[in-house]
C-alpha positions, 0 to 999 in steps of 0.5 A: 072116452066114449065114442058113439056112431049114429045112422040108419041101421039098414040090415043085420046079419051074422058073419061066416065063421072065421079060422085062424090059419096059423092055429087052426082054430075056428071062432064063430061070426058076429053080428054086424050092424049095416047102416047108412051115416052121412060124412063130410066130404070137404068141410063147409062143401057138403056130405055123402051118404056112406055105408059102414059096417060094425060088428056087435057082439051076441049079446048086444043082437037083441037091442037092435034086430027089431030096429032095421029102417030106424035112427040108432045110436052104437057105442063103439071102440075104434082101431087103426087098420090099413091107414082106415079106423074101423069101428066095432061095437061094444056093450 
C-alpha cells in the first residue's frame, strides 16, 4: 500500500540532533518538510487549513529545497503515536 500526503510545502528545516537517554547515543536531526494541507473538519461541513510536519530522510532534502510556496506531493509511512498517526517521509 502506498500512502501519499499533498499540500503547500511552506519551509524546510533540519532538526536538533537527537540522544538517546538510555544509550547515550547521539543521532543527527532530519529534514522536516512544513506545509499547509486541508482536513475535513465534519463531513460535507467544511475543511480547516492544517499545518503538518514530515520528516525526510537526507537523501530525499534535495527533491524539495527548492519547492517552498509549491504544491507537492511526499510519499510517506504512517505509525500510531498517542491516539495521533503521524507520518514520515520515505523514499
Amino acid at each position: 500500500m502506498r500512502i501519499q500526503v499533498k499540500g503547500k510545502l511552506n519551509n524546510i528545516f533540519k532538526r536538533g540532533d537527537y540522544t538517546n537517554k538510555d544509550t547515550g547515543e547521539t543521532k543527527e536531526g532530519k529534514y522536516q518538510l512544513e506545509f499547509m494541507t486541508q482536513k475535513e473538519v465534519i463531513k460535507g461541513a467544511g475543511f480547516e487549513t492544517v499545518i503538518e510536519k514530515i520528516s525526510i530522510p537526507d537523501e530525499l532534502y534535495p527533491k524539495y529545497k527548492d519547492m517552498i510556496g509549491k504544491d507537492i506531493v511526499v510519499n510517506v509511512g504512517a505509525m500510531a503515536q498517542n491516539r495521533r498517526v503521524i507520518f514520515y517521509g520515505v523514499a
